[in-house]
Residue, then its C-alpha position, 0 to 999 in steps of 0.5 A: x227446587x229453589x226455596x224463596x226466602x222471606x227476605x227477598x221479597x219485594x215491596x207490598x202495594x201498600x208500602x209503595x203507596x205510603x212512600x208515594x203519599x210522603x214523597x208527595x207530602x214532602x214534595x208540596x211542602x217543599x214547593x209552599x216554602x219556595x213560593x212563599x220565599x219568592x213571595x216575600x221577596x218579592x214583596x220586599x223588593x216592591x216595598x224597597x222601589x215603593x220606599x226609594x221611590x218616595x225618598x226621591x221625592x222627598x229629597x228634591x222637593x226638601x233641597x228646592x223649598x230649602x231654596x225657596x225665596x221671595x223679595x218684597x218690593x213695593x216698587x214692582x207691586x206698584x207696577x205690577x211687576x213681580x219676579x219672584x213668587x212663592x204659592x201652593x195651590x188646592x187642586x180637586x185632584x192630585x192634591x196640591x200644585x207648588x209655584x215658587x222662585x228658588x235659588x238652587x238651580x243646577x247648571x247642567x253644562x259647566x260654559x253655561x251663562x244659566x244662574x242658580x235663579x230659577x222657576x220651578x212647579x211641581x204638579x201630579x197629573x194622570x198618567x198617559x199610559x195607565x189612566x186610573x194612575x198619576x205621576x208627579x211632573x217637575x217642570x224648571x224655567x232656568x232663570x226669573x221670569x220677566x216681569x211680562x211673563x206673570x207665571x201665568x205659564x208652567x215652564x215645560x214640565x217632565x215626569x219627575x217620578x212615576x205612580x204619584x197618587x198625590x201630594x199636599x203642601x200644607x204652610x206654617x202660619x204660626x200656630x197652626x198649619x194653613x188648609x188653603x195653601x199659600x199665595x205671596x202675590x195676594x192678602x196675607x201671605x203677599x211677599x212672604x214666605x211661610x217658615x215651613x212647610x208640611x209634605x205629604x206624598x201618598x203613592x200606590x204600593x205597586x206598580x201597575x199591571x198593563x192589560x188588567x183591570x184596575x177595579x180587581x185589584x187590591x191597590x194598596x196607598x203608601x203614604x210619607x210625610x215630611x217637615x221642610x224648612x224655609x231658611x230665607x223666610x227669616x226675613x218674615x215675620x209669621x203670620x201669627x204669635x204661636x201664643x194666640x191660641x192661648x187665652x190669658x186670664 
């Protein structure tokens, strides 16, 4: 008769259990790590196109206002006539619309009879593929317009950069910034250039979800702001002293 000896016997139903319940523990574990990983990886990889996105748009619009011009001649105003023009609008959505003549035109082909003298609009306009969102549309007349042209008419405009909510232009008057844009075809800012301008560009966080509704979401607003310097305004004079603020007793 074989005696069975207390060494060889097997694993209890209880132990089993308690090693099932801290594979289980472990296995979880495990997986919450490697989801939250993913999870900030991806929210990172997000907020890094979100940033680089906005830096694009900083850095064209920066290197065209950089550019900007305007010539003051009261001939052309006499008749009418103006070549060269510098406005921003308020628009109800979308924020702001800028017009302006520039000198940094690109010339895309190295034969090509275009000058560096250009017309460019930059406006955000509601997006054809996801209605609840916008894109910033650049649009460029690669030479002056005639003086018949009157910029009544936007050069054909493309998408510039996409999932744009707004952007707003605010100019520099001297003491304060301006809230109602700029016109040098008209009143006071009439051929003139304002020192600086103030952008500000809000856009979505992430990128939009085809098929899903955009009321359950949570979208989230980015916004960055930026100072361009105008170097032809030089020229001009600001509209006001930075002292009028200031009362002398």
């Amino acid at each position: 008769m074989r005696l069975i000896k207390k060494n060889d016997q097997g694993f209890s139903l209880l132990e089993v259990v308690i090693t099932l319940a801290i594979l289980v523990t472990i296995i979880f574990s495990v997986s919450a790590l490697m989801r939250n990983t993913f999870d900030i990886k991806t929210s990172l990889s997000q907020k890094n196109r979100t940033t680089q996105r906005l830096n694009i748009v900083m850095q064209r619009l920066n290197d065209d206002i950089n550019h900007a011009f305007v010539i003051s001649s009261r001939e052309e105003r006499a008749q009418g006539n103006r070549r060269t023009i510098f406005i921003s609008k308020k628009l109800s959505k979308g924020g702001d619309k800028l017009q302006m003549t520039y000198m940094g035109h690109q010339v895309k082909n190295a034969h090509s009879k275009e000058s560096d003298l250009s017309y460019v609009v930059y406006e955000v306009k509601a997006s054809e593929k996801f209605p609840h969102r916008s894109n910033l549309y650049r649009g460029e007349l690669p030479r002056i317009p005639s003086s018949t042209y009157r910029f009544k008419e936007d050069p054909p405009m493309e998408i510039f950069v996409k999932n744009i909510q707004s952007i707003t232009f605010e100019a520099w008057k001297g003491d304060d910034w301006s809230k109602d844009g700029w016109d040098s075809s008209k009143g006071d800012t009439a051929d003139k250039l304002p020192h600086m301008l103030r952008i500000t560009v809000s856009a979505w966080a992430d990128d939009p979800i085809e098929g899903v509704d955009p009321d359950e979401l949570d979208e989230a607003i980015v916004k960055y702001s930026t100072i361009a310097h105008l170097p032809y305004s030089l020229d001009f004079k600001e509209l006001k002293s930075r002292n009028a603020s200031f009362k002398m007793f």
